[in-house]
N, C-alpha and C positions, 0 to 999 in steps of 0.2 A: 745153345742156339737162341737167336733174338728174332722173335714175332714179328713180322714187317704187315704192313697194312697190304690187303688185296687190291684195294682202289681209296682214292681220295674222293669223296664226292663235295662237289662246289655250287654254287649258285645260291643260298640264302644271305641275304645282306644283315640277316638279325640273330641273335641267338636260338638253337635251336631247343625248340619245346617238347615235341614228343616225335617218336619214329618207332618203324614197325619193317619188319621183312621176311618175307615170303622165298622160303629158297626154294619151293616147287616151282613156281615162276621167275625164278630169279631178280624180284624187285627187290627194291628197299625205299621207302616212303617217309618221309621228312615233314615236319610244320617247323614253323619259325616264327618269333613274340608277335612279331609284325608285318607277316609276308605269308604267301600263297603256300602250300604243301607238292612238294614238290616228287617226282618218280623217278628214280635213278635205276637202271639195271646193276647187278651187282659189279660189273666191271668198272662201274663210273660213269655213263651216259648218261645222260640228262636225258629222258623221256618226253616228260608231258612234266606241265603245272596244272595243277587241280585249285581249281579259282572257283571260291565259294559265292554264291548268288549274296551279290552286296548290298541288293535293293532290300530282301529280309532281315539285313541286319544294321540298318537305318543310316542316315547320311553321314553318323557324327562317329560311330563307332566301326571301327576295325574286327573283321575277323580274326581271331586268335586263336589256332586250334591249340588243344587240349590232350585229346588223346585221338590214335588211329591205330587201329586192326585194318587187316587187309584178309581174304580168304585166299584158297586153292580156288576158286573158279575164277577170280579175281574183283571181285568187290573189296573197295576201299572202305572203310566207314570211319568218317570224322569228326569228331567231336569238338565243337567250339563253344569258347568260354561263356558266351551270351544264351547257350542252354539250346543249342541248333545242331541236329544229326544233318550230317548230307553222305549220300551216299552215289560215288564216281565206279564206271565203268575203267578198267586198266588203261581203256582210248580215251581216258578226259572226259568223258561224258557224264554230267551231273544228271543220275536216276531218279533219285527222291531227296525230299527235304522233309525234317519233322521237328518242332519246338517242343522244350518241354521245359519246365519251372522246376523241377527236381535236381539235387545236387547229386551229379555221376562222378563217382572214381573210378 
Protein backbone atom coordinates (compact mmCIF):
# COMPACT_ATOMS: atom_id res chain seq x y z
CA UNK A 1 0.00 0.00 0.00
CA UNK A 2 1.15 3.63 -0.83
CA UNK A 3 0.78 6.69 1.76
CA UNK A 4 -1.30 9.20 0.10
CA UNK A 5 -1.32 12.70 1.71
CA UNK A 6 -4.45 13.80 4.04
CA UNK A 7 -4.50 17.19 2.60
CA UNK A 8 -2.27 19.48 0.46
CA UNK A 9 -1.87 22.82 2.31
CA UNK A 10 -1.28 26.02 0.03
CA UNK A 11 -0.76 29.56 0.42
CA UNK A 12 3.07 30.42 1.04
CA UNK A 13 4.55 32.02 -1.95
CA UNK A 14 8.27 31.19 -0.29
CA UNK A 15 9.89 28.17 0.98
CA UNK A 16 8.76 26.93 4.07
CA UNK A 17 10.93 27.40 7.14
CA UNK A 18 9.47 25.85 10.29
CA UNK A 19 5.90 24.14 11.08
CA UNK A 20 4.39 22.74 13.97
CA UNK A 21 0.90 20.61 14.56
CA UNK A 22 -1.42 20.31 17.08
CA UNK A 23 -3.80 17.20 16.48
CA UNK A 24 -5.75 17.93 19.75
CA UNK A 25 -7.03 20.94 17.87
CA UNK A 26 -6.61 19.86 14.59
CA UNK A 27 -4.06 22.69 13.34
CA UNK A 28 -0.94 22.76 11.61
CA UNK A 29 1.07 25.98 11.45
CA UNK A 30 3.49 27.00 8.86
CA UNK A 31 6.21 30.08 8.49
CA UNK A 32 7.89 30.79 5.28
CA UNK A 33 11.59 32.57 4.33
CA UNK A 34 9.59 35.64 3.54
CA UNK A 35 5.92 35.51 4.32
CA UNK A 36 3.51 35.58 7.20
CA UNK A 37 2.79 32.02 9.34
CA UNK A 38 0.08 30.73 8.29
CA UNK A 39 -3.03 28.08 10.16
CA UNK A 40 -4.35 25.57 8.27
CA UNK A 41 -6.82 22.84 9.82
CA UNK A 42 -5.55 19.53 9.08
CA UNK A 43 -8.03 19.00 6.33
CA UNK A 44 -6.43 21.85 4.20
CA UNK A 45 -8.25 25.21 5.16
CA UNK A 46 -6.52 28.03 5.36
CA UNK A 47 -7.54 29.67 8.78
CA UNK A 48 -5.93 32.77 9.74
CA UNK A 49 -2.36 34.38 8.71
CA UNK A 50 -0.56 35.20 11.87
CA UNK A 51 1.11 38.68 10.80
CA UNK A 52 3.97 39.57 13.11
CA UNK A 53 3.99 43.41 14.25
CA UNK A 54 6.30 45.05 11.52
CA UNK A 55 6.74 48.27 13.26
CA UNK A 56 9.25 46.10 15.88
CA UNK A 57 10.98 44.70 13.39
CA UNK A 58 12.08 48.05 11.58
CA UNK A 59 11.33 49.35 7.95
CA UNK A 60 14.16 47.65 6.16
CA UNK A 61 13.93 44.12 7.60
CA UNK A 62 11.35 41.20 7.00
CA UNK A 63 10.04 38.99 9.58
CA UNK A 64 11.39 35.50 9.26
CA UNK A 65 10.09 32.96 11.46
CA UNK A 66 12.36 30.42 12.79
CA UNK A 67 10.83 28.25 14.84
CA UNK A 68 6.80 27.64 16.18
CA UNK A 69 5.29 25.43 18.98
CA UNK A 70 1.66 25.74 19.23
CA UNK A 71 -0.15 24.25 22.62
CA UNK A 72 -3.34 22.25 23.59
CA UNK A 73 -5.03 25.46 24.71
CA UNK A 74 -4.06 26.91 21.60
CA UNK A 75 -1.09 29.49 21.92
CA UNK A 76 0.98 29.72 18.93
CA UNK A 77 4.62 30.91 19.86
CA UNK A 78 6.94 32.18 17.13
CA UNK A 79 10.08 32.62 16.90
CA UNK A 80 11.80 35.16 14.43
CA UNK A 81 15.09 35.33 13.09
CA UNK A 82 15.80 39.12 14.42
CA UNK A 83 15.55 37.49 18.07
CA UNK A 84 11.50 38.44 18.48
CA UNK A 85 8.98 35.95 20.48
CA UNK A 86 5.31 36.75 19.49
CA UNK A 87 2.84 34.89 20.82
CA UNK A 88 -1.12 34.57 18.67
CA UNK A 89 -4.24 33.51 20.13
CA UNK A 90 -5.69 30.27 17.38
CA UNK A 91 -8.21 33.79 16.33
CA UNK A 92 -5.04 35.62 14.97
CA UNK A 93 -4.76 37.67 17.86
CA UNK A 94 -1.18 38.94 18.57
CA UNK A 95 -1.00 38.57 22.78
CA UNK A 96 2.53 39.32 23.53
CA UNK A 97 5.79 40.26 22.05
CA UNK A 98 9.29 39.78 23.73
CA UNK A 99 13.04 40.69 22.27
CA UNK A 100 15.91 38.99 23.20
CA UNK A 101 19.67 39.06 22.02
CA UNK A 102 20.17 35.34 22.89
CA UNK A 103 20.73 32.62 20.15
CA UNK A 104 17.48 30.12 20.45
CA UNK A 105 17.41 26.53 18.90
Amino acid sequence: DFATPRAILTGHDYEITCAAICAELGLVISGSKEGPCLLHSMNGDLLRTLEGPEALAGPESCLRPKLIQVSREGHCVIYYENGLFCVFSVNGRLQATMETNDKIK
